[in-house]
ZAMARGU-4260 file (C-alpha; in steps of 0.2 Angstrom, whole numbers, plus 5000, padded with zeros to 4 digits):
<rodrens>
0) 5000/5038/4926 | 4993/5045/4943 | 4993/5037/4958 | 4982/5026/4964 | 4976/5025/4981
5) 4978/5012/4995 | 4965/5000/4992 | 4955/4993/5008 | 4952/4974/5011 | 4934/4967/5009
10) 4926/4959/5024 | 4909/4952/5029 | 4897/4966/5034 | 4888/4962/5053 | 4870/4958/5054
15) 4855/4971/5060 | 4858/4978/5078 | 4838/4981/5079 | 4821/4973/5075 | 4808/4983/5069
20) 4789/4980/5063 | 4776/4989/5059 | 4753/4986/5060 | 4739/4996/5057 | 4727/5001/5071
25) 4711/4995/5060 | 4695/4998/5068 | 4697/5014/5080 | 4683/5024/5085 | 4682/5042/5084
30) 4685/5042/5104 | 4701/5031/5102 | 4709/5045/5089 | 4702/5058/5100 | 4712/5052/5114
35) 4727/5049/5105 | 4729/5067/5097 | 4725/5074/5114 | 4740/5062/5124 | 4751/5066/5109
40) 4749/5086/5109 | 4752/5086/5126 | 4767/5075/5125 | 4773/5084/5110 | 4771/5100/5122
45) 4783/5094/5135 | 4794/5087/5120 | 4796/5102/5113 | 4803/5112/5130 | 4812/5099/5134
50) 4821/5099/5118 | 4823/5118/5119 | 4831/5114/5136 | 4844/5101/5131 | 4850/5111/5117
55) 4853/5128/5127 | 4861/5115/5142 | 4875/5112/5124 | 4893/5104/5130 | 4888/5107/5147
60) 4876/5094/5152 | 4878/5081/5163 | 4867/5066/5172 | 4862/5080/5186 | 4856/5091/5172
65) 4845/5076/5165 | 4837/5070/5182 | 4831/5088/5185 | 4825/5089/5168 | 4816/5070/5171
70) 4809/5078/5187 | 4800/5092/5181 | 4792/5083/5166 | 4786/5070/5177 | 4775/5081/5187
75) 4763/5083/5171 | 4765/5064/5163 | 4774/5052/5173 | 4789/5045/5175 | 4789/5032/5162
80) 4784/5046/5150 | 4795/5057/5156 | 4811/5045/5152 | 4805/5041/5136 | 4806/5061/5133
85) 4822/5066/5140 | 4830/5050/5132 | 4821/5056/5115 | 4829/5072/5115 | 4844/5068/5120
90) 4846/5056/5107 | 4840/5071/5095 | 4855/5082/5100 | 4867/5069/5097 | 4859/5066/5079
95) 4858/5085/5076 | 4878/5087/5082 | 4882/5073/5070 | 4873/5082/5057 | 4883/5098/5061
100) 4899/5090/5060 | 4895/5083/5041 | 4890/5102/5037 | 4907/5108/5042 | 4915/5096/5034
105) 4905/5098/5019 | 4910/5117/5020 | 4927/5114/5022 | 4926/5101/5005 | 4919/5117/4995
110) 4928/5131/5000 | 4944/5119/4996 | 4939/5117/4978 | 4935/5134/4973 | 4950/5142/4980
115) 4959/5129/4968 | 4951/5134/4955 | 4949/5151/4958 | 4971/5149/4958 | 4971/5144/4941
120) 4969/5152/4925 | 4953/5156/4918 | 4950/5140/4904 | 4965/5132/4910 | 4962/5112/4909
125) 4960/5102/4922 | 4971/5085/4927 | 4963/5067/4927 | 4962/5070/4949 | 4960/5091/4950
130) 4948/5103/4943 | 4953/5116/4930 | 4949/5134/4931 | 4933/5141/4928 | 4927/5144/4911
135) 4924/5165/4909 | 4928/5179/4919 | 4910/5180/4924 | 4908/5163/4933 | 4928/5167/4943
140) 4919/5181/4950 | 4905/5172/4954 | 4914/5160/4964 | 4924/5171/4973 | 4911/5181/4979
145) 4904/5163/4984 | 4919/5158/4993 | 4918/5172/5006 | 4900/5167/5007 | 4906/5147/5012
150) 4921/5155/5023 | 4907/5166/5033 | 4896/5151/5035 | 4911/5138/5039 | 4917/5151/5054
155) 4900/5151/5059 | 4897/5133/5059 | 4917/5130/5070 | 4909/5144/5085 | 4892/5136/5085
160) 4900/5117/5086 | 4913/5124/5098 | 4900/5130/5113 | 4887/5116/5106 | 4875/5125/5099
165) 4865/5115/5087 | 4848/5118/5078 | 4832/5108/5078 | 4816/5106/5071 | 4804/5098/5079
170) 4792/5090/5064 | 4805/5092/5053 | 4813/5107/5044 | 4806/5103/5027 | 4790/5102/5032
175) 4791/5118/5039 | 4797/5126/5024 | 4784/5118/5013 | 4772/5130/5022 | 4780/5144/5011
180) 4776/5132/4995 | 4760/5125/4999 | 4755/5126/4980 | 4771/5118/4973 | 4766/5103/4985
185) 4750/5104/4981 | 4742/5104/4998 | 4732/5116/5006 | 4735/5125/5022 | 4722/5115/5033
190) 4731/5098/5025 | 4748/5106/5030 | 4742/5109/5046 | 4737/5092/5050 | 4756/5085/5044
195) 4764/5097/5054 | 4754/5095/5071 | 4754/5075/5066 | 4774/5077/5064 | 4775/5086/5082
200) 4767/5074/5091 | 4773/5062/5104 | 4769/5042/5106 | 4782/5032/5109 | 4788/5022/5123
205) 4803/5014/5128 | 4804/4996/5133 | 4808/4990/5150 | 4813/4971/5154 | 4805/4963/5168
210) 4788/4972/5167 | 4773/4965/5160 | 4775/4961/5142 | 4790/4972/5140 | 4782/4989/5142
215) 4772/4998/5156 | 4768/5014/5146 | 4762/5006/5129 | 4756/4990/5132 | 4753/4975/5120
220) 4745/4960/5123 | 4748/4942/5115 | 4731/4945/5108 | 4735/4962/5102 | 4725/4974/5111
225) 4735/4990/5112 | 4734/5000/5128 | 4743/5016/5137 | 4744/5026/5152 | 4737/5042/5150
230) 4746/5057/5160 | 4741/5065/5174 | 4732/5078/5166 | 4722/5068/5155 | 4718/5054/5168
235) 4700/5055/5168 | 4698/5048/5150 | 4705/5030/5157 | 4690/5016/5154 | 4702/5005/5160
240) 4709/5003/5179 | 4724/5009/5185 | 4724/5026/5172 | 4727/5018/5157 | 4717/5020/5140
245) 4713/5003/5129 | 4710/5004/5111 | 4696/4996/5102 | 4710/4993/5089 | 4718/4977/5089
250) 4738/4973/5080 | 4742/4957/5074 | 4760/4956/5066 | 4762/4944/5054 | 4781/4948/5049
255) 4791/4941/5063 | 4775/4940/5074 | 4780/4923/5083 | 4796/4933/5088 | 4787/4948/5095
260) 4775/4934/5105 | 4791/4925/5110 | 4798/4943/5118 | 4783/4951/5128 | 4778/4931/5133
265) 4796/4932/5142 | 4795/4952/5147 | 4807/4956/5136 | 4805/4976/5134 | 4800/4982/5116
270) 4799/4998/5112 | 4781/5003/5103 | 4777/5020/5094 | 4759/5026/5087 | 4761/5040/5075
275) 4747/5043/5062 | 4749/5045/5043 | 4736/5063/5040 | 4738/5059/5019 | 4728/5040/5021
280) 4720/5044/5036 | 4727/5030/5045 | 4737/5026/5060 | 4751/5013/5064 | 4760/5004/5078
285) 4777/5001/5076 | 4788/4989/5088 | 4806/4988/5091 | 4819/4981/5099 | 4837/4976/5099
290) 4846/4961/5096 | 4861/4955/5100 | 4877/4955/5083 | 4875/4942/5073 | 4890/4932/5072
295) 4896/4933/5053 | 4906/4919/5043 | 4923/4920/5042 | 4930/4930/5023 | 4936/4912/5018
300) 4919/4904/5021 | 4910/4915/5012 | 4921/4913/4998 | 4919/4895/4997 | 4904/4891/4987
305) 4906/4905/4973 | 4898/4922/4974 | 4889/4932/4965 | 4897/4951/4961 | 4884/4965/4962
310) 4887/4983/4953 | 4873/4995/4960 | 4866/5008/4948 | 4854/5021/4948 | 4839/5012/4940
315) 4845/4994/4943 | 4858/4982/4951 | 4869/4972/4939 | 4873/4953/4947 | 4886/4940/4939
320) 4890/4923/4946 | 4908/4918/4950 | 4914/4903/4953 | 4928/4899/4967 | 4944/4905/4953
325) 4933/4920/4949 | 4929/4916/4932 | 4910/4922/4927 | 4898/4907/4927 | 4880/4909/4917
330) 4872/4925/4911 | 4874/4942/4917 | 4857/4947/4928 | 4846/4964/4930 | 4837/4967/4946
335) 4828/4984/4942 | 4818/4996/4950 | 4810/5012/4947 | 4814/5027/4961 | 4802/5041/4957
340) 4786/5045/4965 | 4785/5045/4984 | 4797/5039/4995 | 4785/5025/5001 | 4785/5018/4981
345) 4804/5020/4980 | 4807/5011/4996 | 4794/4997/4991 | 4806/4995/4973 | 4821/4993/4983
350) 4814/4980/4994 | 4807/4972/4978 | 4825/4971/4969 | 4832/4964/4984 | 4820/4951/4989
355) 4824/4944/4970 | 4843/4945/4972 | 4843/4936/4989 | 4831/4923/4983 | 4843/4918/4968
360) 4857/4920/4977 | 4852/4907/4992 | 4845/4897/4980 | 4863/4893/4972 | 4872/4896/4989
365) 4880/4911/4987 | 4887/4926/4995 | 4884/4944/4987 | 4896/4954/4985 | 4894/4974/4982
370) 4903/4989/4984 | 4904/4998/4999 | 4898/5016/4992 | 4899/5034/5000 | 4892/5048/4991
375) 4894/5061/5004 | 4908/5071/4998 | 4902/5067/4979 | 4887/5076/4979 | 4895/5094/4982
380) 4890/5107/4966 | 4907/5113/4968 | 4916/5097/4966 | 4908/5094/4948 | 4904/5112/4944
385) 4889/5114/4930 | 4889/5094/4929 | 4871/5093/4936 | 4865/5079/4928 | 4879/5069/4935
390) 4876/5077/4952 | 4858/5072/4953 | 4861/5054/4947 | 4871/5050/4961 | 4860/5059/4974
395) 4848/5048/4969 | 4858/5032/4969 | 4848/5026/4986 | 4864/5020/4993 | 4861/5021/5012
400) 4844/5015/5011 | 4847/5000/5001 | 4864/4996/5011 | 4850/4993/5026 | 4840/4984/5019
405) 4851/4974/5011 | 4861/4970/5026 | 4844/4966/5038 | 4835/4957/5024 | 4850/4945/5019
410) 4855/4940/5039 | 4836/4933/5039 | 4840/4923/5025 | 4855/4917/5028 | 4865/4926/5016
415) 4883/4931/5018 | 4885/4950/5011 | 4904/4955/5007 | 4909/4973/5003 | 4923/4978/4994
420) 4932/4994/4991 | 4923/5004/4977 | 4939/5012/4968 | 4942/5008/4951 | 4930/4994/4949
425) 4920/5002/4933 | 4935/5006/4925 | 4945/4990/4927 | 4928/4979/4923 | 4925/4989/4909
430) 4945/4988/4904 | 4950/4970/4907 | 4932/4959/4905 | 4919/4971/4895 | 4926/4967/4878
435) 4931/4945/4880 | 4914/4944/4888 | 4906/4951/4873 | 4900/4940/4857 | 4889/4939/4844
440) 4875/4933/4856 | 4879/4946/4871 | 4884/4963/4872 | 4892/4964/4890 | 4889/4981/4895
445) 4900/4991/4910 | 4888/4987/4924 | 4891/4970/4920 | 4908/4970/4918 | 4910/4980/4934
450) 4898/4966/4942 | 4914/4953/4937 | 4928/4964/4944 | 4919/4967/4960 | 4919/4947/4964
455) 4937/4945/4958 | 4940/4961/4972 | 4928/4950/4986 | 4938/4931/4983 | 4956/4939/4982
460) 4958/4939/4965 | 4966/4954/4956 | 4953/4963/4943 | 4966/4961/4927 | 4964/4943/4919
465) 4978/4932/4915 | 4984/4939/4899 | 4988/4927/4883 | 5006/4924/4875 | 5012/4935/4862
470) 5005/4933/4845 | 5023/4933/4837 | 5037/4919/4844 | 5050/4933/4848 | 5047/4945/4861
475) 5057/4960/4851 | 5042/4960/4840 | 5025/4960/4850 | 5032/4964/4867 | 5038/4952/4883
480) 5029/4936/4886 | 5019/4939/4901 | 5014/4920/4904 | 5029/4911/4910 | 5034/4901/4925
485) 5040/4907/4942 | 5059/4907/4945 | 5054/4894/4957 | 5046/4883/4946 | 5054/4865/4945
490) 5059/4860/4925 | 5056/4879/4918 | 5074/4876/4908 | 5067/4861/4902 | 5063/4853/4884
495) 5047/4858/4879 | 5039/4843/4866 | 5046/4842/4850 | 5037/4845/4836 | 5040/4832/4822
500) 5045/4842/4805 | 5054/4857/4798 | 5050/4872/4808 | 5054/4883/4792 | 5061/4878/4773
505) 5077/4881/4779 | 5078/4872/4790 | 5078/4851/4789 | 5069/4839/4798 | 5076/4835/4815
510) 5088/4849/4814 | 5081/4859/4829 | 5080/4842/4840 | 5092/4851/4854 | 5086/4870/4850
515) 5081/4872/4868 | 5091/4862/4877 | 5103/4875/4887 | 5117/4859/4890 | 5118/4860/4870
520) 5122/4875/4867 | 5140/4885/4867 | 5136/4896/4883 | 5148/4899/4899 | 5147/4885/4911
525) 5138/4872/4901 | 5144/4855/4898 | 5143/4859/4878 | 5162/4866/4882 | 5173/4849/4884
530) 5187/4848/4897 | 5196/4861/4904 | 5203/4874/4890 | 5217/4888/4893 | 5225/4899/4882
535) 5243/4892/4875 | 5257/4906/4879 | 5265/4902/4861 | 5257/4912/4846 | 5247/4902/4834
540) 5260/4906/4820 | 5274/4898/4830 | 5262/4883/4834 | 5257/4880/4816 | 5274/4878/4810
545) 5284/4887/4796 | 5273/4896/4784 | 5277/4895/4763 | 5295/4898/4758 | 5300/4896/4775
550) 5291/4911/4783 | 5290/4907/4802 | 5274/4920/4802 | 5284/4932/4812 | 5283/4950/4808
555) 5296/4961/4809 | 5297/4976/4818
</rodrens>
């Protein structure tokens, strides 16, 4: 049997760090989108060479660095415009350096695996935990001509990451290669163009506590009327005082509106971004802001009214109720949801599944418990060679995007989410509950079963159940008992209940009345041995007297 690895102890997720909600700008005039494109080409202008500058800056930028890039942005916006923009891409570096790093590790997961299985034998079998080698001559050379490929890229990613070079795409780098496949994306070339100048653009302003409503750049009022302050090269479109811009749109948020109103009554900052959506011709207004942790419950809490186990799946989630000693309670349930189409319909299925699981879980007062997945070093090709299928069932698992969700949706509900190490919970369900929780009525499948070993993991319990006697009454026939009492348990030596009657037909009634009492039976230092016995030092011929015809026994020599 291999070995397994160390296992990690559950705990109780944190809440959301971060608010975020979302309004349509309903009723804006051709001028209003006029002036908006204009103030956001020209901000995604100075975004643009601002970015170019942070990332040729690398490892060797510092605060000096940033306040000359601040000052010479604010002489064509301002300097509220200008911090938002040197905040922006500086925060796009970061991202971009963390990307790099994942490549490289990526990189080094790959070129790992094929040199192993370029090591072995050409069919030679693989182990439960290690590839085998490749299956023809043609597919080893293949992959050895790939493995310098990786190496090339890998010693090019190290130098790059070493003097902090990263690379950065402005509008996104798979939108800009969908210009090369307009016809496969069915778009056309003006369409393409709208998404990419729509993606460049830059409107979004970062909150600032103290000033009016929270925000001196982009303005929002109780009421909703939306306003900005328009650079200095654009300041003559203002119809408001002071340079700024009002919309004719107005934004009322009805998720969370009350604690929005609450925040810019108080001057609070908030954080607002206007982008538009070219596809529906539409525009929205996002706000944001952050939020102190949320203080969680403690792992024993959350354990105490039951949960429910969760197994996430690629076209639903699986949920079993447990009560506090981890037995299953009820009927397995399926929350599914359907993750083709567009990323706006696969998002809105996840919500979907959610909202339902989070609703039947408060309503029985319980905490969800679910595994604490991580694909990222699963969905390499090299790690399960031609097994595309399996590759692209797990790349589509939404495991990232439905872990935030989950985890913001459930602290405004007041539900306590608990993840659990993900190692061995499919097999073990499937291994130790699939088949006792099966019967003529039910046909537990894994998902299910994996949902029940994933509760037992979250309240402390081990997965394996409690196993039952032998079916036999010795153990040299069907194996050791593996229910018995502790060494510490008091009366373990004990009579057990007799049973009135012959065991067998040989033997008579009452004739094992004392079959387990240890006191009873001829063993060393029991009281069954009477007095104090030692050996006599005659021989037991001399003892017994003379034998027949006077022989004393004795033996001659």
């Amino acid at each position: 049997m291999g070995r397994l690895r160390e296992l990690a102890a559950p705990f109780v997720v944190p809440g959301p760090s971060g608010v975020a909600l979302r309004d349509r700008l309903k009723a804006l005039t051709a001028a209003d989108e006029k002036v908006l494109r204009l103030v956001g080409d020209h901000l995604g202008t100075l975004a643009c060479r601002d970015l170019k500058a942070r990332c040729a800056a690398g490892l060797e930028h510092d605060a000096e660095a940033w306040a000359e890039r601040k000052r010479a942005l604010t002489q064509e916006s301002s300097s509220r415009w200008a911090g938002s923009v040197t905040k922006a891409s500086h925060d796009q570096w970061a991202l971009a350096r963390r990307g790099q790093l994942a490549h490289i590790q990526s990189l080094e997961t790959g070129i790992s695996t094929i040199a192993h299985r370029l090591s072995l034998p050409v069919r030679e079998k693989g182990s439960k935990h290690a590839p085998g080698g490749y299956r023809s001559p043609q597919e080893w050379f293949a992959k050895s001509r790939r493995l310098h490929l990786l190496t090339d890229r890998l010693d090019a990613a190290r130098a790059e990451r070493e003097v902090g070079v990263v690379h950065v795409v402005r509008g996104g780098k798979r939108l800009l290669n969908t210009r090369h496949h307009l016809e496969q994306a069915r778009l056309t070339e003006e369409q393409w163009r709208a998404r990419w100048q729509a993606g460049r653009r830059f409107l979004q302003a970062d909150g600032e506590s103290g000033k009016r409503y929270g925000n001196e750049t982009l303005r929002v009022t109780p009421d909703g009327e939306v306003s900005l302050k328009l650079p200095a090269p654009l300041a003559h479109l203002a119809n408001a005082p002071h340079g700024r811009y009002v919309l004719a749109a107005r934004v009322a948020f009805t998720h969370r509106g009350e604690q929005w109103r609450d925040r810019i009554t108080a001057n609070r900052a908030v954080a607002y971004r206007i982008h538009e959506d070219t596809a529906r011709g539409r525009w929205y207004l996002t706000a944001s802001w952050t939020i102190p942790p949320i203080q969680t419950v403690p792992l024993e809490a959350a354990r105490t009214g039951g949960l429910a186990g969760v197994d996430t799946n690629a076209d639903h989630l699986a949920a079993w109720r447990l009560d506090q000693h981890g037995n299953p309670v009820g009927e397995p349930l399926h929350f599914g949801y359907d993750l083709t189409g567009t990323a706006s319909h696969r998002d809105a299925q996840v919500r979907h599944a959610l909202i339902r699981l989070l609703h039947w879980a408060r309503r029985h007062g319980l905490a969800i418990a679910i595994e604490d997945l991580d694909f990222t070093a699963e969905k390499t090709r090299e790690k399960h060679g031609r097994r595309k299928r399996f590759r692209n069932l797990i790349s589509g698992m939404p495991t990232s995007r439905l872990w935030a969700r989950l985890v913001s949706m459930a602290a405004e509900l007041g539900v306590a989410i608990v993840a659990v190490d993900p190692a061995y919970t499919s097999k073990w369900g499937a291994q130790h509950w699939q088949k006792p929780l099966t019967g003529k009525n039910r046909k537990t499948t894994r998902h299910e079963a994996a949902a029940v070993a994933i509760g037992r993991r979250a309240q402390g319990h081990p997965i394996r159940r409690r196993m039952a006697p032998p079916p036999y009454d010795q153990s040299d026939r069907a194996g050791h008992r593996t229910v018995q009492a502790s060494s510490g348990t008091r009366g373990r030596e004990g009579n057990r209940p007799r049973i009135s009657g012959p065991r067998t037909r040989s033997v008579r009634a009452g004739g094992g009345a004392n079959a387990v009492d240890q006191n009873a039976q001829h063993r060393s230092g029991r009281s069954a041995e009477h007095g104090f016995w030692q050996q006599d030092s005659l021989p037991l011929s001399l003892r017994n007297g003379p034998g027949p015809k006077g022989e004393t026994g004795l033996t001659s020599i």
